[in-house]
VEXKELO-807976 format. One record per residue (C-alpha): residue in three letters; residue number from 1; chain; x, y, z. Coordinates in steps of 0.25 Angstrom, whole numbers, padded with zeros to 4 digits, always signed. Example, Ala and Ser with C-alpha at 12.3 -4.5 7.8 and 13.67 -1.06 7.14 Angstrom:
residues 2
<residu:ALA	num:1	chaine:A	u:+0049	v:-0018	w:+0031>
<residu:SER	num:2	chaine:A	u:+0055	v:-0004	w:+0029>
This chain:
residues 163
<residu:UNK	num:1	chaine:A	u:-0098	v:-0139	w:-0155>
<residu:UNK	num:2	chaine:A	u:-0102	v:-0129	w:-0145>
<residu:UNK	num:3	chaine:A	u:-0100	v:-0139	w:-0135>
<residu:UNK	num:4	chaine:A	u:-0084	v:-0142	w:-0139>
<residu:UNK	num:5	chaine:A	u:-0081	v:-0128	w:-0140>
<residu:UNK	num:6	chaine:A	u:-0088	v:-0126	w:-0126>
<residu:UNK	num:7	chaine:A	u:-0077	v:-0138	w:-0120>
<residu:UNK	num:8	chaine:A	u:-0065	v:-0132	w:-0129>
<residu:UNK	num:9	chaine:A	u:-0069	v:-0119	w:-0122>
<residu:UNK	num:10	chaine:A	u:-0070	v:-0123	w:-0110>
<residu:UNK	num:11	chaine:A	u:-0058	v:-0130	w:-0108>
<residu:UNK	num:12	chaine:A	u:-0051	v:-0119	w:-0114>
<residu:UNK	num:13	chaine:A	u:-0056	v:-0110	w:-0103>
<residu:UNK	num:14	chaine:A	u:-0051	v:-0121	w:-0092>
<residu:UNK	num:15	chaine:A	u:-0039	v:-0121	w:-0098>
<residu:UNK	num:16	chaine:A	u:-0037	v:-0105	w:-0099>
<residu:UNK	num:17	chaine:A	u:-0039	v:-0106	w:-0084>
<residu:UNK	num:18	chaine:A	u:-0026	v:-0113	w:-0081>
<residu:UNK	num:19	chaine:A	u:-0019	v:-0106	w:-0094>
<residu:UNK	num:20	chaine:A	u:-0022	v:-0091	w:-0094>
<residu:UNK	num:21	chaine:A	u:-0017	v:-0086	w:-0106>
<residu:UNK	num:22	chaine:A	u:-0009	v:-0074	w:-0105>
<residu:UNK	num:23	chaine:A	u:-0014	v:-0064	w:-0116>
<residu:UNK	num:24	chaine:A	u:-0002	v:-0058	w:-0119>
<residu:UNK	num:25	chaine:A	u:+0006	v:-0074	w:-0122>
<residu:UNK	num:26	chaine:A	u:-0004	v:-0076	w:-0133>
<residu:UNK	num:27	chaine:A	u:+0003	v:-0081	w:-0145>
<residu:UNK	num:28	chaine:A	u:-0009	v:-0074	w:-0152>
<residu:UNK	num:29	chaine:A	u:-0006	v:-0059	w:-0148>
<residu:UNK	num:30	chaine:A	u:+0007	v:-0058	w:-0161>
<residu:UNK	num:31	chaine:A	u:+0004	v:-0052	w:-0172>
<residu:UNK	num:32	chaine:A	u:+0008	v:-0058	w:-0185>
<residu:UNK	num:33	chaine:A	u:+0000	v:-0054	w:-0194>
<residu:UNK	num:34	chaine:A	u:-0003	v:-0040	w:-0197>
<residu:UNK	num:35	chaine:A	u:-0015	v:-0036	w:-0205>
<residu:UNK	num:36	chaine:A	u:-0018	v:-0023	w:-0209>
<residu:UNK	num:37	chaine:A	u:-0033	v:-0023	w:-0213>
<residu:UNK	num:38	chaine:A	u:-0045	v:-0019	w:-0204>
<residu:UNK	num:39	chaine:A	u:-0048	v:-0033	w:-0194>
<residu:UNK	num:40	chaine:A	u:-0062	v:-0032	w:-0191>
<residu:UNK	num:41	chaine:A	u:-0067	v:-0046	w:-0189>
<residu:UNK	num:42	chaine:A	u:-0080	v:-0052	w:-0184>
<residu:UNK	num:43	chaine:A	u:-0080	v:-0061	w:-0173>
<residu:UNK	num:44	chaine:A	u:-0094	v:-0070	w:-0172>
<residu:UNK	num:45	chaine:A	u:-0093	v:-0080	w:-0158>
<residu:UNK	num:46	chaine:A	u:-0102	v:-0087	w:-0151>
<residu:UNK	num:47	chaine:A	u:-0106	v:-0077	w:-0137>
<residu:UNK	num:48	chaine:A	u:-0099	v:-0090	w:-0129>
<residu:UNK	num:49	chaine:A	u:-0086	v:-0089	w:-0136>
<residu:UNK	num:50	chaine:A	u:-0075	v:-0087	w:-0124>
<residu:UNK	num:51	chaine:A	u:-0062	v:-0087	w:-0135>
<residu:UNK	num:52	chaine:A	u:-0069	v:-0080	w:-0145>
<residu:UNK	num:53	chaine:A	u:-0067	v:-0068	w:-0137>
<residu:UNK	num:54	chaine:A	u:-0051	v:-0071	w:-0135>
<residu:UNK	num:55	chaine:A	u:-0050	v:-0073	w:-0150>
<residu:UNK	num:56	chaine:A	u:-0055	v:-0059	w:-0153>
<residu:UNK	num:57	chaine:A	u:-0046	v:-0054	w:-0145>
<residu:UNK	num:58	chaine:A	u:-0035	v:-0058	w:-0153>
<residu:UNK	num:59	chaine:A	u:-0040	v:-0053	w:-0163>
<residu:UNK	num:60	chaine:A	u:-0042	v:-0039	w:-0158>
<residu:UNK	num:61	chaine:A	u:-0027	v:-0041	w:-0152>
<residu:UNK	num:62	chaine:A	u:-0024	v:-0042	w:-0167>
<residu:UNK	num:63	chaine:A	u:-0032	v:-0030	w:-0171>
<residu:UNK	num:64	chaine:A	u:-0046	v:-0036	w:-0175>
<residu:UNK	num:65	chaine:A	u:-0058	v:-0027	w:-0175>
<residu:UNK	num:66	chaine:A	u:-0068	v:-0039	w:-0169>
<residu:UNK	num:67	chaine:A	u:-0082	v:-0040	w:-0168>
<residu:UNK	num:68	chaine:A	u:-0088	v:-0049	w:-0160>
<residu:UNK	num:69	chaine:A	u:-0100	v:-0055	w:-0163>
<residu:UNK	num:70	chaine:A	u:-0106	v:-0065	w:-0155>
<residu:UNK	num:71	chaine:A	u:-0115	v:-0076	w:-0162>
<residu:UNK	num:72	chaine:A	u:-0125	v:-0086	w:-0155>
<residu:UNK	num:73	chaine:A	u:-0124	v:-0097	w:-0169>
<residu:UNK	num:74	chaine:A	u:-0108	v:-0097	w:-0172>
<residu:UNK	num:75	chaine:A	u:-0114	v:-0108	w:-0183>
<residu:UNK	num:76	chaine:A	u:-0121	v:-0100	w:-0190>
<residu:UNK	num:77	chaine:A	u:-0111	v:-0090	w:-0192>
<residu:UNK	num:78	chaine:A	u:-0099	v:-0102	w:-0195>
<residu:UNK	num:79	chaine:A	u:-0111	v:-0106	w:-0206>
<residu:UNK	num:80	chaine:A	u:-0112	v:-0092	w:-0211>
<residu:UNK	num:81	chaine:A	u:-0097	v:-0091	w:-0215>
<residu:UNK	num:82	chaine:A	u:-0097	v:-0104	w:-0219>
<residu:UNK	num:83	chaine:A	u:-0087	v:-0108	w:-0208>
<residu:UNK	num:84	chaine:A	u:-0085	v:-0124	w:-0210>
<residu:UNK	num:85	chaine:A	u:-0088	v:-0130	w:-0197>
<residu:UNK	num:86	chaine:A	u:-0072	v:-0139	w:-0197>
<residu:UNK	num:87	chaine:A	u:-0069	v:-0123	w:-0193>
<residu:UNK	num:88	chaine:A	u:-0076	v:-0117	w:-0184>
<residu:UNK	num:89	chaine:A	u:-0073	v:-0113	w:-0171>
<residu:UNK	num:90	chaine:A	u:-0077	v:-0103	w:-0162>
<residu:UNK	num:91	chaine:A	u:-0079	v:-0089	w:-0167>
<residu:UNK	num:92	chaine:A	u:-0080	v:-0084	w:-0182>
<residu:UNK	num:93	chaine:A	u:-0073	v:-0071	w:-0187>
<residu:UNK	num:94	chaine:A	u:-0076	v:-0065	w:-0200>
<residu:UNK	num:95	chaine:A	u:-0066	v:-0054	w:-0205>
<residu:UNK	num:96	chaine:A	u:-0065	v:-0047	w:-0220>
<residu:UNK	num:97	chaine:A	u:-0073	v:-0058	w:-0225>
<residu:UNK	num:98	chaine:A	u:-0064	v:-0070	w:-0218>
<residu:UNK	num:99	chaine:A	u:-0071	v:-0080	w:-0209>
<residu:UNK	num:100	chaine:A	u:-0063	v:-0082	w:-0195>
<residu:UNK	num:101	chaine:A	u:-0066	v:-0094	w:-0187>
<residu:UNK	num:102	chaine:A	u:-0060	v:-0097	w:-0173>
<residu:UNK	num:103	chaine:A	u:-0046	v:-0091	w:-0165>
<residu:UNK	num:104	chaine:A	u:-0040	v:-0088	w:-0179>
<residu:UNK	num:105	chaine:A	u:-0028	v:-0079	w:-0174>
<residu:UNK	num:106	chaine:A	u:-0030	v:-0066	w:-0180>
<residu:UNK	num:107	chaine:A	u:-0016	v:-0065	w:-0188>
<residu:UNK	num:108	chaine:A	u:-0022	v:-0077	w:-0195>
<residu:UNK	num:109	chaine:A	u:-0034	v:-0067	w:-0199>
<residu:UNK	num:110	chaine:A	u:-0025	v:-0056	w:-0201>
<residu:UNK	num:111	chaine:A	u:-0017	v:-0065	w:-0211>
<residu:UNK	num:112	chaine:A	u:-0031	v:-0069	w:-0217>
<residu:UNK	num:113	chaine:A	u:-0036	v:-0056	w:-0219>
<residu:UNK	num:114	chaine:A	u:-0021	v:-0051	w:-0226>
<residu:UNK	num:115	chaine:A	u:-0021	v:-0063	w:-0236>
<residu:UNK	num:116	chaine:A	u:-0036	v:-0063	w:-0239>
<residu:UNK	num:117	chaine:A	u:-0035	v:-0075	w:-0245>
<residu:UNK	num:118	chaine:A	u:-0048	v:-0084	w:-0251>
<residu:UNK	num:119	chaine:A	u:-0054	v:-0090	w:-0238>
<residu:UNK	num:120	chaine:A	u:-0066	v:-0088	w:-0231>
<residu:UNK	num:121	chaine:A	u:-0059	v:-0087	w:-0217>
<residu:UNK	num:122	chaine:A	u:-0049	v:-0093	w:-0207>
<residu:UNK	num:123	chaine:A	u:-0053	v:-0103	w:-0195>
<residu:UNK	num:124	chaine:A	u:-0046	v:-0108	w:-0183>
<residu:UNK	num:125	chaine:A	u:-0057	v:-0120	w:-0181>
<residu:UNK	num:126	chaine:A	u:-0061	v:-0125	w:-0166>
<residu:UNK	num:127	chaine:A	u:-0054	v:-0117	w:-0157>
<residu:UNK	num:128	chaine:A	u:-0038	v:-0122	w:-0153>
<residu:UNK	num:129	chaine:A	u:-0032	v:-0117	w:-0141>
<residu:UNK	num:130	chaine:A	u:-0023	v:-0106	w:-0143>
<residu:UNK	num:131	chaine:A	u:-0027	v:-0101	w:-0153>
<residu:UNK	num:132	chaine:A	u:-0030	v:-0086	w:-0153>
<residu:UNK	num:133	chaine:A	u:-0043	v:-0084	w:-0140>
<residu:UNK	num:134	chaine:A	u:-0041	v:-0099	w:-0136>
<residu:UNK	num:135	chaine:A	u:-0028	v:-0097	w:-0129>
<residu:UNK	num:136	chaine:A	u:-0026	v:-0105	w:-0117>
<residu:UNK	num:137	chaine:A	u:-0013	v:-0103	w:-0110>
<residu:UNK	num:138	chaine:A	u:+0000	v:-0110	w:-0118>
<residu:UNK	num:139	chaine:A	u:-0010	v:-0119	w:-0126>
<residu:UNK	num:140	chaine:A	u:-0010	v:-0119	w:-0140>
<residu:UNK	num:141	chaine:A	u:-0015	v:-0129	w:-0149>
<residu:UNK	num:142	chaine:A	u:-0010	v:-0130	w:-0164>
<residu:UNK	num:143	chaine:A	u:-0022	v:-0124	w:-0175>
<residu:UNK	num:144	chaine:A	u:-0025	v:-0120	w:-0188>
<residu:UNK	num:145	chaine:A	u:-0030	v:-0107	w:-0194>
<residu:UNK	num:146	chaine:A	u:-0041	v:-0112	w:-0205>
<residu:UNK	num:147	chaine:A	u:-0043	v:-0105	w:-0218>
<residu:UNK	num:148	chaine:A	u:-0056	v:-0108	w:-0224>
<residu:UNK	num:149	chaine:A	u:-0064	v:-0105	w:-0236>
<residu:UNK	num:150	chaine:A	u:-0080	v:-0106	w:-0241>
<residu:UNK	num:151	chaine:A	u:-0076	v:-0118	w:-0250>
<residu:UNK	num:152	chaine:A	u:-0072	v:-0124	w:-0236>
<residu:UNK	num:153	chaine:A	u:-0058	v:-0126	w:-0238>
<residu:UNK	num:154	chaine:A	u:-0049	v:-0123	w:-0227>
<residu:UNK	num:155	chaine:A	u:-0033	v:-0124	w:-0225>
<residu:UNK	num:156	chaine:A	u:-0023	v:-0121	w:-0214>
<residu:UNK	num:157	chaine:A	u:-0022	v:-0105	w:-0214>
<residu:UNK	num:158	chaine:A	u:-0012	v:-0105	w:-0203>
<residu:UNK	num:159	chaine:A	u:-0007	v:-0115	w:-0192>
<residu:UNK	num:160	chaine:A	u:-0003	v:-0114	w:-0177>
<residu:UNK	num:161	chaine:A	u:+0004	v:-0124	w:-0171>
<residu:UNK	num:162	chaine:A	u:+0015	v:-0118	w:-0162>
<residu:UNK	num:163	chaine:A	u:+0011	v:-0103	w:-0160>
């Protein structure tokens, strides 16, 4: 696993070197979902992460309060929030009481935290290029937000395949 992630990071880099992403094209800096509650989240990464850091960024674009914990076993904290493994990705968030794995855009959280609905948190699983810290130029691969809960059901929270 670390070492896919390694190559899937990698190549990302090669390719931002010939792709720069300008910040202010980012399809992710609109607003469209206001929220009117405190947004503190928790932000546990692996010290190695490079998009982690882009990903919290957004969030902080959005209004996020982010604390930035930096974890040597990412598994054991997955297990402890009983994350199942077809959705993990890089980093995971928790925020009142929700569980956030991977570049979730944070008007999907915001969304999340306004409904409150039954769930245990929202994933977006591996790490697809585009989304919110894994821009790379005009690339954008279709993905899924996950909603998941401790009975290990999940569905389709929201999808993005043109944005």
């Amino acid at each position: 696993m670390q070492l896919v992630n390694a190559i899937v990071l990698l190549s990302v880099f090669i390719s931002s070197l010939s792709s720069p992403v300008i910040a202010s094209e980012s399809v992710w800096h609109r607003e469209t979902e206001s929220y009117s509650g405190i947004l503190n989240i928790t932000v546990y990464r692996s010290p190695s992460c490079s998009c982690c850091g882009g990903w919290m960024e957004h969030l902080k674009r959005h209004g996020f309060q982010v604390k930035d914990i930096k974890a040597i076993d990412m598994e054991a904290i997955k297990q402890k929030y009983n994350l199942p493994k077809e959705l993990t990705s890089c980093h995971t968030a928790l925020i009142d009481g929700y569980v956030i794995e991977g570049h979730v855009p944070a008007d999907d959280i915001k969304r999340l935290l306004k409904e409150k609905p039954q769930l245990t948190g929202l994933s977006v699983p591996q790490m697809p290029v585009g989304t919110p810290g894994m821009e790379v130029g005009n690339k954008k691969e279709p993905f899924a937000v996950i909603s998941f809960k401790k009975n290990g059901e999940f569905k389709v929270f929201k999808e993005y395949r043109s944005y």
